[in-house]
Every structure is written in C-alpha cells, then in structure tokens.
DRENLUM-698957 format. One record per residue (C-alpha): residue number from 1; residue in three letters; x, y, z. Coordinates in Angstrom, 2 decimals, padded with zeros to 5 digits. Example, Ala and Ser with C-alpha at 12.3 -4.5 7.8 and 13.67 -1.06 7.14 Angstrom:
% DRENLUM-698957
<site tiro="1" numar="Ala" east="012.30" north="-004.50" up="007.80"/>
<site tiro="2" numar="Ser" east="013.67" north="-001.06" up="007.14"/>
% end
This chain:
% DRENLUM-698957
<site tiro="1" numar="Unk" east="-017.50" north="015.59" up="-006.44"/>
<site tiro="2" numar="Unk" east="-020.75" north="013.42" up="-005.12"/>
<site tiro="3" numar="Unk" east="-021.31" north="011.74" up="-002.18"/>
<site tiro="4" numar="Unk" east="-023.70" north="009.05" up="-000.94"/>
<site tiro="5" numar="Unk" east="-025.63" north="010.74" up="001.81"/>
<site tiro="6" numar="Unk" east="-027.87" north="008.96" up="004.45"/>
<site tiro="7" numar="Unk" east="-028.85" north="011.71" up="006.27"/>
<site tiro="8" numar="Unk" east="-028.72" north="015.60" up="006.41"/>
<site tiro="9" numar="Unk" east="-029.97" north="016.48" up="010.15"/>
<site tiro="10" numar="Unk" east="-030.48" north="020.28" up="011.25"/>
<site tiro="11" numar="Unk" east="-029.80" north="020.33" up="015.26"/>
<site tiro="12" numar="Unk" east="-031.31" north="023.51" up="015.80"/>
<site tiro="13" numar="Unk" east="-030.05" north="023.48" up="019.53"/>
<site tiro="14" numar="Unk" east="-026.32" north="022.88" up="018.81"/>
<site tiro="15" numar="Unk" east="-026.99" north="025.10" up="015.25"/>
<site tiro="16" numar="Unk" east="-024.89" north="022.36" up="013.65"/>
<site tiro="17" numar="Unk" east="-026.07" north="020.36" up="010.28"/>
<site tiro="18" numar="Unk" east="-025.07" north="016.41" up="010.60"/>
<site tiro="19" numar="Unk" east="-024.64" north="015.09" up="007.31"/>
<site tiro="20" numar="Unk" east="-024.26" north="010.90" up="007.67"/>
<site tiro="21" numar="Unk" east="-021.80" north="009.62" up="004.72"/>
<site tiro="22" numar="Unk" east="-022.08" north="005.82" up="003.33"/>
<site tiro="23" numar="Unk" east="-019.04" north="004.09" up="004.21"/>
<site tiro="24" numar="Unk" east="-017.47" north="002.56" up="007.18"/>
<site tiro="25" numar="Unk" east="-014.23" north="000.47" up="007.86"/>
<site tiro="26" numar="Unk" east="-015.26" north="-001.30" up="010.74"/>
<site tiro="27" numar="Unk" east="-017.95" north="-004.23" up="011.71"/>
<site tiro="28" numar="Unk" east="-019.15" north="-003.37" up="014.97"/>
<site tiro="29" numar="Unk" east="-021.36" north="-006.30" up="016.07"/>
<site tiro="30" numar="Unk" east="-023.77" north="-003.66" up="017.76"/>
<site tiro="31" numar="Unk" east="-023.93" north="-000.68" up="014.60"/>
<site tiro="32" numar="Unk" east="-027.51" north="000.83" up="015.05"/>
<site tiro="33" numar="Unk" east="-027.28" north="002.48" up="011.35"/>
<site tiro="34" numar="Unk" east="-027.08" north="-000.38" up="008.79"/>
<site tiro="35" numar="Unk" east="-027.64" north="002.37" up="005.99"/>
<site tiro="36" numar="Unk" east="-024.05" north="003.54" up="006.68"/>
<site tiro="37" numar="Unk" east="-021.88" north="000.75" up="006.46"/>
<site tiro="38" numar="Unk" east="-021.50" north="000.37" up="002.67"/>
<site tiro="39" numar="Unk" east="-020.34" north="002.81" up="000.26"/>
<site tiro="40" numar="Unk" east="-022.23" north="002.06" up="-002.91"/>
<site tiro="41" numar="Unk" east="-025.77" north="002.88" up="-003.10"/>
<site tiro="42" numar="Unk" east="-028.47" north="000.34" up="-001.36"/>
<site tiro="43" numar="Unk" east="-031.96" north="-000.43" up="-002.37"/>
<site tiro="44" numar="Unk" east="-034.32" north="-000.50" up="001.00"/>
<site tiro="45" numar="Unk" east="-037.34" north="-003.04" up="000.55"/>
<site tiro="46" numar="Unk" east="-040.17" north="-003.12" up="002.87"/>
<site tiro="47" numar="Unk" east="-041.89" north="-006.15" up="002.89"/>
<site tiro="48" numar="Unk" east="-045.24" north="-005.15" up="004.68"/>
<site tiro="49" numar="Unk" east="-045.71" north="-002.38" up="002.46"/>
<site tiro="50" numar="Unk" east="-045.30" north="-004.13" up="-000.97"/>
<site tiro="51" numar="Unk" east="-048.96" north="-004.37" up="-002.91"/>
<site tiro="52" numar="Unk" east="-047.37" north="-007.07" up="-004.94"/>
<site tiro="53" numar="Unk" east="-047.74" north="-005.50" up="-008.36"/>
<site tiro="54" numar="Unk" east="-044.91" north="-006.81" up="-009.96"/>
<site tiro="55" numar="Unk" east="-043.96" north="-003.44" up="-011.81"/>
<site tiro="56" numar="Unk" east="-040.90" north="-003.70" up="-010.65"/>
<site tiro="57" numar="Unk" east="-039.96" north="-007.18" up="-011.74"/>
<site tiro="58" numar="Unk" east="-039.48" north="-006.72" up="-015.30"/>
<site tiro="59" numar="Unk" east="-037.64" north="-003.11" up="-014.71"/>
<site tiro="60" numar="Unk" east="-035.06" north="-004.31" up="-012.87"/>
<site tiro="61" numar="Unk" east="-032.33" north="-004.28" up="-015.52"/>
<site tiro="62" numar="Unk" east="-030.16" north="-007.66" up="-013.48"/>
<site tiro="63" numar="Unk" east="-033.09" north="-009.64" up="-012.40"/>
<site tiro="64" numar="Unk" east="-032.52" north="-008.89" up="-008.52"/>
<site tiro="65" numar="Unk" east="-036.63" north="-009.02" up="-007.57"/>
<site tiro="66" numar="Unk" east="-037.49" north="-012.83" up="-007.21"/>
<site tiro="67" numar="Unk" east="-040.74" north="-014.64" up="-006.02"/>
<site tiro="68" numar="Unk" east="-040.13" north="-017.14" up="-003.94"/>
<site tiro="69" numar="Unk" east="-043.10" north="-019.49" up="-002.52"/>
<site tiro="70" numar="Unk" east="-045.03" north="-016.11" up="-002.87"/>
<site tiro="71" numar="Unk" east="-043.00" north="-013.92" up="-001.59"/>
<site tiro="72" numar="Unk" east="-041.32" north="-010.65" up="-003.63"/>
<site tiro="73" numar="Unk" east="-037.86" north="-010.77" up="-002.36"/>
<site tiro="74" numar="Unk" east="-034.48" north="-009.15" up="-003.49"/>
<site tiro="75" numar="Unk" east="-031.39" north="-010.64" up="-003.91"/>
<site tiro="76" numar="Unk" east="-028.91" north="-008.80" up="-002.89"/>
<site tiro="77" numar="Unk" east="-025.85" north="-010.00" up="-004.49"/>
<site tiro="78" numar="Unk" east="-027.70" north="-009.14" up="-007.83"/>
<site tiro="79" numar="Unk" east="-028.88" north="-005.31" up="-007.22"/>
<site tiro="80" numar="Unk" east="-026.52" north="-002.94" up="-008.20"/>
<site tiro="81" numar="Unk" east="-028.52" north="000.31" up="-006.65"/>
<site tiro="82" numar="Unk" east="-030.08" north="001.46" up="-009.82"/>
<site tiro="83" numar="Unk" east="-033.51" north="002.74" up="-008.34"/>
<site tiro="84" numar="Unk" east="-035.44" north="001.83" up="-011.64"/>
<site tiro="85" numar="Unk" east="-037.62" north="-000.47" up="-009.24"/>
<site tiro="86" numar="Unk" east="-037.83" north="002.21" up="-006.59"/>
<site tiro="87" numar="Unk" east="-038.74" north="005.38" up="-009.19"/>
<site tiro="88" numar="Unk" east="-041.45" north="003.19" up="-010.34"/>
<site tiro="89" numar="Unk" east="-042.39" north="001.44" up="-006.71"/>
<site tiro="90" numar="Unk" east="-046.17" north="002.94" up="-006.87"/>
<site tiro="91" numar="Unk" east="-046.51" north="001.89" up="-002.60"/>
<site tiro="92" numar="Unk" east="-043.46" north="003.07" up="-001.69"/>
<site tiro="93" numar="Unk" east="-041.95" north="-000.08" up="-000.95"/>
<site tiro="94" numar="Unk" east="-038.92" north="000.18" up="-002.54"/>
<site tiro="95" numar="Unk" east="-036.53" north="003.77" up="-001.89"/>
<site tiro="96" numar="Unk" east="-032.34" north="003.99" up="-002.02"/>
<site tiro="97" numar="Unk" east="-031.30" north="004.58" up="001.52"/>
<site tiro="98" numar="Unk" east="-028.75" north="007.42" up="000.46"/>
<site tiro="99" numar="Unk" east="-029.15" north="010.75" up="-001.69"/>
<site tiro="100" numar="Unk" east="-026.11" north="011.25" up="-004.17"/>
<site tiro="101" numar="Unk" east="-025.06" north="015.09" up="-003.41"/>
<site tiro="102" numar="Unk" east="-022.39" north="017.09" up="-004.52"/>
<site tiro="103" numar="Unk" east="-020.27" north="019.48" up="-002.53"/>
<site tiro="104" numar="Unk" east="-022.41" north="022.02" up="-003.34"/>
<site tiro="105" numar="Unk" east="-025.62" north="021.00" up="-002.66"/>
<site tiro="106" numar="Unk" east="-024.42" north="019.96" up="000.80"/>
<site tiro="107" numar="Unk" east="-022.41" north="022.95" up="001.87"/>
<site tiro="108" numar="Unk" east="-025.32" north="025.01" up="000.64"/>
<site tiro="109" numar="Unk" east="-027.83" north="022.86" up="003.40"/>
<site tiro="110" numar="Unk" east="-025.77" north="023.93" up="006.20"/>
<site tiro="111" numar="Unk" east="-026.22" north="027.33" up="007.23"/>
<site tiro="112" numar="Unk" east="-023.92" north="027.61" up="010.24"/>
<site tiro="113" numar="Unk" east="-022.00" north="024.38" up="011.24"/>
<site tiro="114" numar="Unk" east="-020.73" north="021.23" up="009.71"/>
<site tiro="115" numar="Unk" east="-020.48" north="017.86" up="011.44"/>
<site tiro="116" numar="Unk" east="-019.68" north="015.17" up="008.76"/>
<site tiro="117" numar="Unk" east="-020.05" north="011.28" up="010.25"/>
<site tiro="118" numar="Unk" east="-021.16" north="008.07" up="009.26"/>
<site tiro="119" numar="Unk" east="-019.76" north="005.82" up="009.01"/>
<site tiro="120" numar="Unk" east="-016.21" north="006.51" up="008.24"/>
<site tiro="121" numar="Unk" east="-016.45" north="010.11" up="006.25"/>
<site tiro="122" numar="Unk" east="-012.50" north="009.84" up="005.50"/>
<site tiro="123" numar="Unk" east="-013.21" north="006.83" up="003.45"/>
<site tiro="124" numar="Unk" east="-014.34" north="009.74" up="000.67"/>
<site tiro="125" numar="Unk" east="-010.97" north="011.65" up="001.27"/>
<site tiro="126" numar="Unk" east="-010.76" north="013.08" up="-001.46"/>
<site tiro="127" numar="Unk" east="-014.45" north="014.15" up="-002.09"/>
<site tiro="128" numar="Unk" east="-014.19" north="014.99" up="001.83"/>
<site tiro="129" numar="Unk" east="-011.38" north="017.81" up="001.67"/>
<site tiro="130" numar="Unk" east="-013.05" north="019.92" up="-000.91"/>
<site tiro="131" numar="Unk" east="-016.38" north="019.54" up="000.40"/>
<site tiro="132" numar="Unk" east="-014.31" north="020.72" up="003.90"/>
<site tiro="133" numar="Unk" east="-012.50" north="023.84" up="001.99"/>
<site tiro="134" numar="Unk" east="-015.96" north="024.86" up="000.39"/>
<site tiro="135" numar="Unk" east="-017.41" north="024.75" up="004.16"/>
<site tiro="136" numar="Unk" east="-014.57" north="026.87" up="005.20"/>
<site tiro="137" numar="Unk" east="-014.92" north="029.05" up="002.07"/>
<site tiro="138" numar="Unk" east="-018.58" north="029.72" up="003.33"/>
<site tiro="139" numar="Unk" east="-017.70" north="030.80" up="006.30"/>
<site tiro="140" numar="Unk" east="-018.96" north="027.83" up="008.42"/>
<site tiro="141" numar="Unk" east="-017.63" north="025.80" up="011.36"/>
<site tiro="142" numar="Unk" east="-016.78" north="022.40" up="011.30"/>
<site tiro="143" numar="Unk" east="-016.17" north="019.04" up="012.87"/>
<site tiro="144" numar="Unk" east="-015.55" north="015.66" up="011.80"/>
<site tiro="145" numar="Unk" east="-016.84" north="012.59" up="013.59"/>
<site tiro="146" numar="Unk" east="-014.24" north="009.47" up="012.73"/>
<site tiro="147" numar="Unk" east="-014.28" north="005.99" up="013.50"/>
<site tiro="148" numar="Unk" east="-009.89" north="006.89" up="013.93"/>
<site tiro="149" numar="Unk" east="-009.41" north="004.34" up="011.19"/>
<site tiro="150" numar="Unk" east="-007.87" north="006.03" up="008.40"/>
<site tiro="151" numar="Unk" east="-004.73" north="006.26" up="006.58"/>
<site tiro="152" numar="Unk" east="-002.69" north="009.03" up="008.71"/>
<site tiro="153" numar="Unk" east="-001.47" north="010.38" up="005.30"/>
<site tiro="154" numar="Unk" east="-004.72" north="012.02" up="005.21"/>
<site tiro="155" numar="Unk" east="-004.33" north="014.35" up="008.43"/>
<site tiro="156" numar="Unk" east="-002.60" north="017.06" up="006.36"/>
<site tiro="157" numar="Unk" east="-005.14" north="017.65" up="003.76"/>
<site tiro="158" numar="Unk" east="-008.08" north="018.44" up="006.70"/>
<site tiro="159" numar="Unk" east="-006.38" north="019.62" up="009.34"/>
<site tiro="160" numar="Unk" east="-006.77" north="023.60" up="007.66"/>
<site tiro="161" numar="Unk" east="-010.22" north="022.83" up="007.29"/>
<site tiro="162" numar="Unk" east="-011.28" north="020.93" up="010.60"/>
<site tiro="163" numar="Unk" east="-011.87" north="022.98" up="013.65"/>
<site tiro="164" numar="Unk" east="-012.74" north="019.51" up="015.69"/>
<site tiro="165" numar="Unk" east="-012.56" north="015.96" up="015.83"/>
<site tiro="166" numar="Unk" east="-015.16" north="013.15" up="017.04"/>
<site tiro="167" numar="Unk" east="-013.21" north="010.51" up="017.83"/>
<site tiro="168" numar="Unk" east="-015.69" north="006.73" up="018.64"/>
<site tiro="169" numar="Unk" east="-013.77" north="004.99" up="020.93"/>
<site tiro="170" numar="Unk" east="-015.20" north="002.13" up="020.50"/>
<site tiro="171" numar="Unk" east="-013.09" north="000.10" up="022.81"/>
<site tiro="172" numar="Unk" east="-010.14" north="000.27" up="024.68"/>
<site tiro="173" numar="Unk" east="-009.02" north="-003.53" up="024.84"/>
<site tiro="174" numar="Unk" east="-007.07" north="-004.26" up="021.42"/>
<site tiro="175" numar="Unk" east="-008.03" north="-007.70" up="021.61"/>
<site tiro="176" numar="Unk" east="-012.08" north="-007.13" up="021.91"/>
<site tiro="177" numar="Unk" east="-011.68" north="-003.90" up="019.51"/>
<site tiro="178" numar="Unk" east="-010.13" north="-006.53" up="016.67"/>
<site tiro="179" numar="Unk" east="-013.01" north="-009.25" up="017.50"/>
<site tiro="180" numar="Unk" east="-016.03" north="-007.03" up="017.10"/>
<site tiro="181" numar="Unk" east="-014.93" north="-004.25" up="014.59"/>
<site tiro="182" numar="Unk" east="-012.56" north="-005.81" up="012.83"/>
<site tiro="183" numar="Unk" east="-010.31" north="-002.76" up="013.40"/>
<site tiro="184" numar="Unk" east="-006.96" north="-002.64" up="014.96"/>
<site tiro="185" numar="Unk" east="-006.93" north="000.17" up="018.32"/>
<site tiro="186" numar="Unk" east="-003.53" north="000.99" up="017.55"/>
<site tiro="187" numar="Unk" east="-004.32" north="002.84" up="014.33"/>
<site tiro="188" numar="Unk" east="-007.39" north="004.61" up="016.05"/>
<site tiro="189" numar="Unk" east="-005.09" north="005.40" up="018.96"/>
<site tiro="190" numar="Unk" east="-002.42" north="006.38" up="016.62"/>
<site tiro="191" numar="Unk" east="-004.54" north="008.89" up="014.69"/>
<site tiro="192" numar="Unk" east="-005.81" north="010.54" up="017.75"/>
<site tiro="193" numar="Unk" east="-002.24" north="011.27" up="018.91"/>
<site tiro="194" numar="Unk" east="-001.40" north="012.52" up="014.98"/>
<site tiro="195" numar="Unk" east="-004.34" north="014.90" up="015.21"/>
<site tiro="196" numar="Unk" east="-003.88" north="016.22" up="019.03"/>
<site tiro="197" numar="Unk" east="000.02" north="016.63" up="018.22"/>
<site tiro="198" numar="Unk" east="-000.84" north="018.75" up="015.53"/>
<site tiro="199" numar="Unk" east="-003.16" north="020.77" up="017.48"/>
<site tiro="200" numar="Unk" east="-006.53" north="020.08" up="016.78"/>
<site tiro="201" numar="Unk" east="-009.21" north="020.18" up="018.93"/>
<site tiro="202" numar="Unk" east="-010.90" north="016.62" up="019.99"/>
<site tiro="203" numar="Unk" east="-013.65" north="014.95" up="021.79"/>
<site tiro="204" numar="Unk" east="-014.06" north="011.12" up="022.62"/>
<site tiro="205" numar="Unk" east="-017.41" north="009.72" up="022.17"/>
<site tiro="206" numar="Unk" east="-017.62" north="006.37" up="023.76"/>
<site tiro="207" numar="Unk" east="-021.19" north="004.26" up="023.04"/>
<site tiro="208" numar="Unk" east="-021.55" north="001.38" up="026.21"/>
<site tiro="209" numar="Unk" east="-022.55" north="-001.72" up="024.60"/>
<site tiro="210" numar="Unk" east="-023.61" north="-003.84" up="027.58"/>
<site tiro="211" numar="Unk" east="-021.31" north="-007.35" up="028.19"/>
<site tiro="212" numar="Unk" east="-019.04" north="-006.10" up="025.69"/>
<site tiro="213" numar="Unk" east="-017.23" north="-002.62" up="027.49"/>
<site tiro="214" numar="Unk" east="-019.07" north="-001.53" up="030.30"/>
<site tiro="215" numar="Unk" east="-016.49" north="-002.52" up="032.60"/>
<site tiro="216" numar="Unk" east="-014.44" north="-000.35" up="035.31"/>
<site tiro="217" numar="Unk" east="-010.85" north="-001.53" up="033.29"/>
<site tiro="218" numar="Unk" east="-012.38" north="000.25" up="030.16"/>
<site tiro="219" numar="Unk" east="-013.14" north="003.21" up="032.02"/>
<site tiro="220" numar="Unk" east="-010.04" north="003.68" up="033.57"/>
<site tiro="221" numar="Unk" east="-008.12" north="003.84" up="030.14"/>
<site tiro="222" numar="Unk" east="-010.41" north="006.14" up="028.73"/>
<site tiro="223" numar="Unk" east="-009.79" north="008.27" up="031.54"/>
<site tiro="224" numar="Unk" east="-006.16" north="007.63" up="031.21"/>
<site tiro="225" numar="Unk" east="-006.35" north="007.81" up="027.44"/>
<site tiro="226" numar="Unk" east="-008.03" north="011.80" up="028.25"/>
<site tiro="227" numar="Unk" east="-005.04" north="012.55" up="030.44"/>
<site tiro="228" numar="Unk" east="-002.81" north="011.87" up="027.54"/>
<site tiro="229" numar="Unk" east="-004.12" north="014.26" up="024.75"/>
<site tiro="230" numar="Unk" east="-003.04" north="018.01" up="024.90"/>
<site tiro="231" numar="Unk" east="-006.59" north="019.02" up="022.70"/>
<site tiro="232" numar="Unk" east="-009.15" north="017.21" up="024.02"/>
<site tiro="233" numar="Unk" east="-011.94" north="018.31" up="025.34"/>
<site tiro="234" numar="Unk" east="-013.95" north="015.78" up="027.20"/>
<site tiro="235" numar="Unk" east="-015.64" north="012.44" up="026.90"/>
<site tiro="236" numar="Unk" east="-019.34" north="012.39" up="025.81"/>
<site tiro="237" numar="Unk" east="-020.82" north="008.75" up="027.06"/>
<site tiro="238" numar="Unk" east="-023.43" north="007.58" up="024.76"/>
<site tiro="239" numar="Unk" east="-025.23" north="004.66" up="026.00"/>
<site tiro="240" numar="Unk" east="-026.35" north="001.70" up="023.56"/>
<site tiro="241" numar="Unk" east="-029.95" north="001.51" up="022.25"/>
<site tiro="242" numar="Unk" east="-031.08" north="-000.54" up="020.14"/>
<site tiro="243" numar="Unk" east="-032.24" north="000.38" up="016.67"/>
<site tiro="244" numar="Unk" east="-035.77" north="-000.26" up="015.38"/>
<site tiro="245" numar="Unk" east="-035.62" north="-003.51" up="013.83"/>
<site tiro="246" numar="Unk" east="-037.23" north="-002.14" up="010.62"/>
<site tiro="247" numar="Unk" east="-033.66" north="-000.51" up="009.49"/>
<site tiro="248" numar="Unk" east="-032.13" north="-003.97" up="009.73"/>
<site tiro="249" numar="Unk" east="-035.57" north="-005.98" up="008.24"/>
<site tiro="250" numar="Unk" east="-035.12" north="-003.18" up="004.48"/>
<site tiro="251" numar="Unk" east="-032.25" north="-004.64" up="003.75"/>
<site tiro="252" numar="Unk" east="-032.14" north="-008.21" up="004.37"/>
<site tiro="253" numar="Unk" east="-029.77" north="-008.19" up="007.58"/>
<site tiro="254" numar="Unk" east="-030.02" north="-009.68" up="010.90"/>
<site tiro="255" numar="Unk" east="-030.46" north="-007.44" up="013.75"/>
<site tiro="256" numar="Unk" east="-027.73" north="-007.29" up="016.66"/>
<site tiro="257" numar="Unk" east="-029.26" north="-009.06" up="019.80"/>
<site tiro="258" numar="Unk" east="-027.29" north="-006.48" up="022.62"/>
<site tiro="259" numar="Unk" east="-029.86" north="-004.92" up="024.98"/>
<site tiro="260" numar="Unk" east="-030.23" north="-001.57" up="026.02"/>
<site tiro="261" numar="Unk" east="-027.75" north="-000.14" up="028.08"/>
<site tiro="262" numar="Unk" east="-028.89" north="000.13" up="031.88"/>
<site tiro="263" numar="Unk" east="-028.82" north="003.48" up="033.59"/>
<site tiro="264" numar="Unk" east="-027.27" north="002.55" up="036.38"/>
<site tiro="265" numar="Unk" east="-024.53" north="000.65" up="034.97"/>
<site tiro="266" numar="Unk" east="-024.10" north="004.21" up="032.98"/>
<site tiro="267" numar="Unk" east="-023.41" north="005.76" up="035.60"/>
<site tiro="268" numar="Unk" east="-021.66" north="003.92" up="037.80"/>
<site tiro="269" numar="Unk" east="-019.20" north="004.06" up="034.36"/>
<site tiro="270" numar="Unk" east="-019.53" north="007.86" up="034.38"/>
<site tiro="271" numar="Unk" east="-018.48" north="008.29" up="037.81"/>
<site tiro="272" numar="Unk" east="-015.41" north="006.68" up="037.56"/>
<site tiro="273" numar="Unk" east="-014.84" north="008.99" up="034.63"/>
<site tiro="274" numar="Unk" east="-015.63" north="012.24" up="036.63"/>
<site tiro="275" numar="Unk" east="-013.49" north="011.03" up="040.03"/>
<site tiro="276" numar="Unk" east="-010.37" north="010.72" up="037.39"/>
<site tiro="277" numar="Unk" east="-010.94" north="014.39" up="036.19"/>
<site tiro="278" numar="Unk" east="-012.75" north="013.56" up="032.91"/>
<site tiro="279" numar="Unk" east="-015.11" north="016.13" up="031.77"/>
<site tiro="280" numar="Unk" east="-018.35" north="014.79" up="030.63"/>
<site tiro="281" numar="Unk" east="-020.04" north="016.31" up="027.85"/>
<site tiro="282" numar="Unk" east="-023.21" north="016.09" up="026.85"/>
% end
C-alpha cells in the first residue's frame, strides 16, 4: 500500500525515524504543520520564487494556475495534486508537499525505530497495520503518535505491532477541545483508556498554546488524567511556537495569530505537574 508522506526525519539522538503522514481529524486553530492536515496530495506555490514563465499554465490539465491583475496564482478548489506544473516548474516554485511511499520504501528508511505521526496516522488504518507488521517483521521498534481520535475498532489490529503510544492532549476542557479542534475529548479520552487497559505503553504530549490552555485547571487534570492510566509513562510539555509563515503563505492559508509560549508561564505549568507526581519527559 502507499502513503502520502510529509516528512521522513532521522533523530540520530533518540535513533528513532519520524515519518509525518497526510491526514488529520481535527482543526486545531494553532496547527504549526499545514502540510499534514489533508490527505490527498497538495501542490506548494511560492510566490517570491516564481520567474513568471507561464510553462506551467497550459500543463495544468484543470486550469488551476490563473493570472490575476498580474499575479500567477492557484486556485485551489481546481488542483487536483497532479505535479505536471511542479515536474516542469524550471525555478522551483511549484513542489507537492508529500512523497507517495509504499510500505516498503518506508520500513526500509528506518534502520532502528519507528515513530509514525502527523497528523492522524490511523486515518490510513489499513495501509498503517501492514506498514506496522513489516516494521515488526524487520526487527524494529515502534511508536505511534495519535491525535486519540480514531475509531476504537482499530486498537486490535496495532496493538501486536505498537510497542508505544503518543497520545496529544490537546486539551482537557471538552467544551474548548470541541471549539478549536473540532474533536470531541471523550473519544480521545476513551481511546487512551482502550489502549492502557490493554496494556500498552503510553506517553501524553501536551503543546501550551498561550490564552487557550495554559491554565492551572488544565494542569491539574492532566496530572489527574496521569494518575489514572496503568501504562503511562510521563507527560512531555511541548510549548507553542509559531511556524514560519512561509508553510502557511505555499498554500494559500492564513496563518494562526497565537504567540509564542512564555517560559515562565511553562513552567510555572510544569511545576504543578511535578508537585502532583507527574514525570516530565523530555
């Protein structure tokens, strides 16, 4: 099976490859990887390096390059993520912002570990669990970062092959967590308990978005959420930075306006973490 890949990342000091799948459930007002959040492939367009040579124009088999009071822009609703414009793209202007692997080629880029995120990689389930049992067949270790929003019918088929979960908590109030991702907590919170009851091995990575979850409420129910869970191993705190504005600018989207997470506030956040007993992991 194939898979739209955003990224295949060798972190040579956790000896783990990161391989970023297209696809994610949720909305999050502050995602820093745009690239991610559909499935289908995506045509990236970079404005300031376009030489306006208009190659690309009559290649483009649905008419999705337009000028415009002079300038070349796409429209969006019209690509369909051929690449004809970006094969022949002599400035470099144009380029897909996924690879389409197979199982193969991917297991055979990670020498030692696994991670697979995203996105959401249990939106490929299928493609997912054999590109898990071929990981396993190799010989390597592996982990699966998850979003928690996913059908639990699913937990089965990777459980043999999973040796640990990533789970973004994105939020612990329901009521935020359904305004800015447009995802229900329940169902992450529901998963988590599915997974640690069937003994696999967890982490909760929590990103601090500032004005939106940075509060001591939040960190209490983490902490009580950690207490809960037989598997889990800890709570790695990933502060919110923003992402360059050029990932946002290649494909015609608007930016989220949150600022970077302060340091203090961080830790002020961590510390009520550590004083309830959570381990912190970096």
């Amino acid at each position: 099976m194939k898979l739209e890949v955003t990224k295949v990342f060798q972190n040579y000091e956790k000896q783990e490859t990161q391989v970023w799948l297209k696809g994610c459930p949720l909305r999050c007002d502050w995602c820093a990887e745009p690239r991610v959040k559909k499935p289908k492939k995506e045509l990236l367009y970079d404005m300031d390096s376009c030489i306006e040579c208009m190659v690309c124009f009559p290649a483009c088999p649905t008419d999705a390059h337009e000028l415009i009071n002079s300038l070349h822009l796409i429209d969006r609703y019209k690509c369909v993520g051929c690449m004809v414009c970006a094969d022949l793209c002599p400035a470099g202007a144009l380029e897909p912002a996924s690879q389409t692997l197979d199982t193969d080629a991917i297991v055979g880029r990670c020498p030692k570990a696994m991670v697979l995120g995203g996105g959401e990689p249990l939106v490929h389930h299928e493609a997912v669990v054999e590109l898990l049992q071929k990981a396993k067949a190799k010989g390597l270790a592996t982990c699966i970062e998850t979003t928690g929003v996913f059908y639990p019918s699913q937990i089965p088929a990777i459980m043999p092959y999973t040796d640990r979960f990533v789970f973004r908590i994105m939020d612990t109030d329901p009521v935020r967590m359904k305004k800015n991702t447009g995802a229900k907590l329940e169902v992450l919170l529901s998963n988590l308990k599915k997974v640690d009851e069937a003994g696999g091995k967890t982490t909760l990575r929590c990103k601090l978005i500032p004005g939106v979850n940075m509060d001591a409420e939040h960190a209490k129910a983490l902490a009580s959420l950690y207490a809960g869970l037989q598997h889990c191993e800890g709570i790695t705190i990933e502060p919110y930075v923003p992402a360059p504005l050029s990932k946002w600018k290649q494909l015609d989207l608007i930016p989220p306006s949150y600022p970077k997470a302060e340091e203090a506030a961080v830790q002020d956040f961590v510390e009520i973490l550590k004083n309830a007993g959570v381990p912190i992991i970096e």
